[in-house]
C-alpha positions as CSV (number, residue, x, y, z in Angstrom):
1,X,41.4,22.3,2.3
2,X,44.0,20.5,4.7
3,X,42.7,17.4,6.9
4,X,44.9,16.7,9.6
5,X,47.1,13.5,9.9
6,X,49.1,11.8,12.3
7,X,52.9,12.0,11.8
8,X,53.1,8.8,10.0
9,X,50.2,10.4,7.7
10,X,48.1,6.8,7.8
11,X,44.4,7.9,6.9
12,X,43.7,5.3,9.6
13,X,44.6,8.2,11.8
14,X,42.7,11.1,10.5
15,X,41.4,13.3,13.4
16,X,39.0,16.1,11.6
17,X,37.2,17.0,8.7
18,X,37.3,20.1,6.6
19,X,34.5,21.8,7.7
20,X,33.6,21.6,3.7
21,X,33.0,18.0,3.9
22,X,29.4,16.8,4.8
23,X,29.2,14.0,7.9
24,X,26.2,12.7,5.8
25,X,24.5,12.1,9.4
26,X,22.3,9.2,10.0
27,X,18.8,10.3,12.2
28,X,17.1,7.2,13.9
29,X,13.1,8.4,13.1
30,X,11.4,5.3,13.7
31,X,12.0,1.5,14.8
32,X,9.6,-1.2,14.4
33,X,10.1,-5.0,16.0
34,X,8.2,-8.1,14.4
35,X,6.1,-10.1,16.5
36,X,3.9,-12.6,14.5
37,X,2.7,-9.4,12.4
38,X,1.3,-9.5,9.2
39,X,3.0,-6.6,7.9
40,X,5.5,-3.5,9.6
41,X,4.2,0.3,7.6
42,X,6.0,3.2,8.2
43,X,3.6,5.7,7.7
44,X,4.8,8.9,9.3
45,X,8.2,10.6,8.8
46,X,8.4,9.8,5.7
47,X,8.3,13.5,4.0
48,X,10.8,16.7,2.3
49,X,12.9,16.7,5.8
50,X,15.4,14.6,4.2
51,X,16.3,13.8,0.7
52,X,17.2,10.0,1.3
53,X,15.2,7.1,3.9
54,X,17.6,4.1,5.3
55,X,15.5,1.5,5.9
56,X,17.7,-1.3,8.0
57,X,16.6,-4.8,8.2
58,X,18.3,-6.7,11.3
59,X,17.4,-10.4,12.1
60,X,14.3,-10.8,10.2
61,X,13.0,-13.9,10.3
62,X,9.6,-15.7,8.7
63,X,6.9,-17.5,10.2
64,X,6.8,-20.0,6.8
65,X,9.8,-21.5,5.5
66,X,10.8,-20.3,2.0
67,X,8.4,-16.9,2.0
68,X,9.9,-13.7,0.3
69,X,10.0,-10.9,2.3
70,X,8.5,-7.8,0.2
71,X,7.7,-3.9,0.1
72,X,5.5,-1.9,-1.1
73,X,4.7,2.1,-1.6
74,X,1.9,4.4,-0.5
75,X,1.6,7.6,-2.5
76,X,-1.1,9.6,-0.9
77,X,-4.1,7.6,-0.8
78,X,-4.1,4.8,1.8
79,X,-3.4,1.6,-0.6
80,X,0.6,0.7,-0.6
81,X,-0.1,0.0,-4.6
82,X,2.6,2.6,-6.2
83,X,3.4,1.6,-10.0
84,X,7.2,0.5,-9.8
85,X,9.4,-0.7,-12.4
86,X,12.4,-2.7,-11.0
87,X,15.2,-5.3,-11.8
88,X,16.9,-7.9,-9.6
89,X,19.9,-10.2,-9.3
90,X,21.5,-12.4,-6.9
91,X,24.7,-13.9,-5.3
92,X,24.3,-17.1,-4.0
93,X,27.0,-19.7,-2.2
94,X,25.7,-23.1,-0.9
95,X,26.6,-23.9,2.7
96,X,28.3,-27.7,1.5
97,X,30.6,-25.6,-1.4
98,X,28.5,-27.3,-4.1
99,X,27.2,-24.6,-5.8
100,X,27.9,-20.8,-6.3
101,X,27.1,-18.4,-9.0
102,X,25.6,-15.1,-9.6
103,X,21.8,-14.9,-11.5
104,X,19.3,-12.4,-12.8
105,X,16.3,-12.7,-11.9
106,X,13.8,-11.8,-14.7
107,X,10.5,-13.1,-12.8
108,X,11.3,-11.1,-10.3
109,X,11.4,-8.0,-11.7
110,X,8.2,-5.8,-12.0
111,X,7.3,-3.4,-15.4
112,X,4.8,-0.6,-14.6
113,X,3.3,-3.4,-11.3
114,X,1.4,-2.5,-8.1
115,X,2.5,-5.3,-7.0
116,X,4.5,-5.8,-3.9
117,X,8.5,-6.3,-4.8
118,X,10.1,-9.2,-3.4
119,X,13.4,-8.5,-1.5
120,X,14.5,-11.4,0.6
121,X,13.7,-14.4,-1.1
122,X,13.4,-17.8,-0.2
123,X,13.7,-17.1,3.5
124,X,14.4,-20.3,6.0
125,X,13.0,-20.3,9.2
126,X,14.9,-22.6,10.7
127,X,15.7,-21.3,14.0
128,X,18.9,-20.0,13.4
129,X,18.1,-18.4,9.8
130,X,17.2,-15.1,9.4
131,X,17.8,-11.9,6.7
132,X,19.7,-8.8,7.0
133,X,20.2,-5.6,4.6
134,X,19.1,-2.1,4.2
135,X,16.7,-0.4,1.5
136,X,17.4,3.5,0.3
137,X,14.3,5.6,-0.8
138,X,15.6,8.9,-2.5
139,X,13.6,12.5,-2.7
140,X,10.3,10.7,-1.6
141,X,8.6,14.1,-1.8
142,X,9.0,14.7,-4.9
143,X,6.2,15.7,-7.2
144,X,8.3,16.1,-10.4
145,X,10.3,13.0,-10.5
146,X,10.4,9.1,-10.1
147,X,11.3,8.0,-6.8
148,X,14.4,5.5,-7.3
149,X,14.7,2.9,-4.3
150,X,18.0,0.2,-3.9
151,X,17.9,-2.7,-1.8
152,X,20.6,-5.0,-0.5
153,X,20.5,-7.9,1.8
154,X,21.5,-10.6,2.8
155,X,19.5,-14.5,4.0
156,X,20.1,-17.7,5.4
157,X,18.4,-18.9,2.4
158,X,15.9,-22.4,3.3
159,X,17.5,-24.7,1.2
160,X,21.0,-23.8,3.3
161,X,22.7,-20.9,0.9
162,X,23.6,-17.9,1.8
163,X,21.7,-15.5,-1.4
164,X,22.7,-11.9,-1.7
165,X,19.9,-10.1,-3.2
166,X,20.2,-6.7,-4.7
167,X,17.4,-4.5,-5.6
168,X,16.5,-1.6,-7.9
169,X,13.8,0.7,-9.1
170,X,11.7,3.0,-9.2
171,X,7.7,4.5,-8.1
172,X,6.7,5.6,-11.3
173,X,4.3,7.9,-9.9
174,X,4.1,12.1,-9.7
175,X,2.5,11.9,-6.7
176,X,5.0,12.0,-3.0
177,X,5.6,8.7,-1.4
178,X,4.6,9.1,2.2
179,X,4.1,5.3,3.3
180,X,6.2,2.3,2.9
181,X,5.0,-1.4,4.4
182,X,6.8,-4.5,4.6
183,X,5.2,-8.0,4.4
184,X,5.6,-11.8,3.6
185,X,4.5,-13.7,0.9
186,X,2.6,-15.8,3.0
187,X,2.8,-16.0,6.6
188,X,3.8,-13.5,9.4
189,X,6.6,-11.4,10.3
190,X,8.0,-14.0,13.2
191,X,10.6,-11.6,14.8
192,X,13.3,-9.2,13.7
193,X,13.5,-5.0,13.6
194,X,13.4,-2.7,11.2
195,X,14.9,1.1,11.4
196,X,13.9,4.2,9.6
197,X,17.1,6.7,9.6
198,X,16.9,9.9,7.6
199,X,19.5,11.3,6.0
200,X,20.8,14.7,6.3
């Protein structure tokens, strides 16, 4: 298996892959844009096509200063109230250099919960602060296994820090996750898209 090179043979300069080697290509299903909504749900697409979901998060902002923005899981009945278990930790750097470190997060895990999971927390909504990140669902369809989920963003934090937050878990459920909604803790959705990719 050869992949060609440039004469100076600088992987900047690669021209082809072996024909072995997977692109792992990205398929845009579905884009949503926040207007004041209460929540965005993906509720189509979401099937045994594909064996991962890319959720991407680009410029979401909130309606109420210091709100979390959260998901949640539909499996087959029209409630998003899938049982997860899930653990979370942050980065965090202060915009004045006063204070940087890196936490876990017990209270915001969830153990065997319904509830929604909190991903961007402690949003601002100052005018210039918003959240970015993306969220990978794996084998959704499956009726065997768990259905493990990562999340990892980045906000503009209301209290003026930037806050990392990293995500992971798991549906504990048998049935296939076919619906996934996004919300706030309390408010709307002021602005800011979110894109379904599948991929292949």
């Amino acid at each position: 298996m050869a992949i060609n090179l440039a004469n100076n043979n600088s992987l900047a300069n690669i021209t082809a892959l072996p024909s072995s080697v997977s692109g792992g290509a990205m398929t845009l299903l579905a884009t949503q844009t926040a207007s004041g909504s209460a929540s965005l749900s993906f509720t189509s697409g979401i099937d045994d096509t594909y064996d991962s979901y890319v959720f991407k998060f680009i410029n979401i902002h909130p309606e109420t200063d210091a709100a979390e923005f959260q998901v949640n899981f539909r499996d087959g009945s029209t409630a998003y109230d899938a049982t997860k278990t899930t653990t979370y930790f942050q980065v965090y750097h202060g915009e004045g250099d006063a204070s940087a470190g890196i936490a876990y997060e017990a209270s915001y895990d969830l153990a065997q919960s319904t509830s929604s999971q909190r991903i961007f927390d402690n949003m601002g909504n100052d005018a210039d602060q918003n959240a970015s990140g993306e969220l990978i669902l794996y084998n959704p369809s499956s009726t065997t296994f768990v259905k493990h989920f990562i999340f990892r963003g980045n906000t503009a934090e209301n209290a003026d820090y930037s806050i990392e937050s990293n995500v992971a878990g798991y549906c504990n459920v048998t049935a296939a996750i076919d619906g996934v909604q996004f919300s706030m803790s309390s408010g709307n959705i002021d602005s800011g898209v979110i894109k379904l990719y599948g991929i292949s």
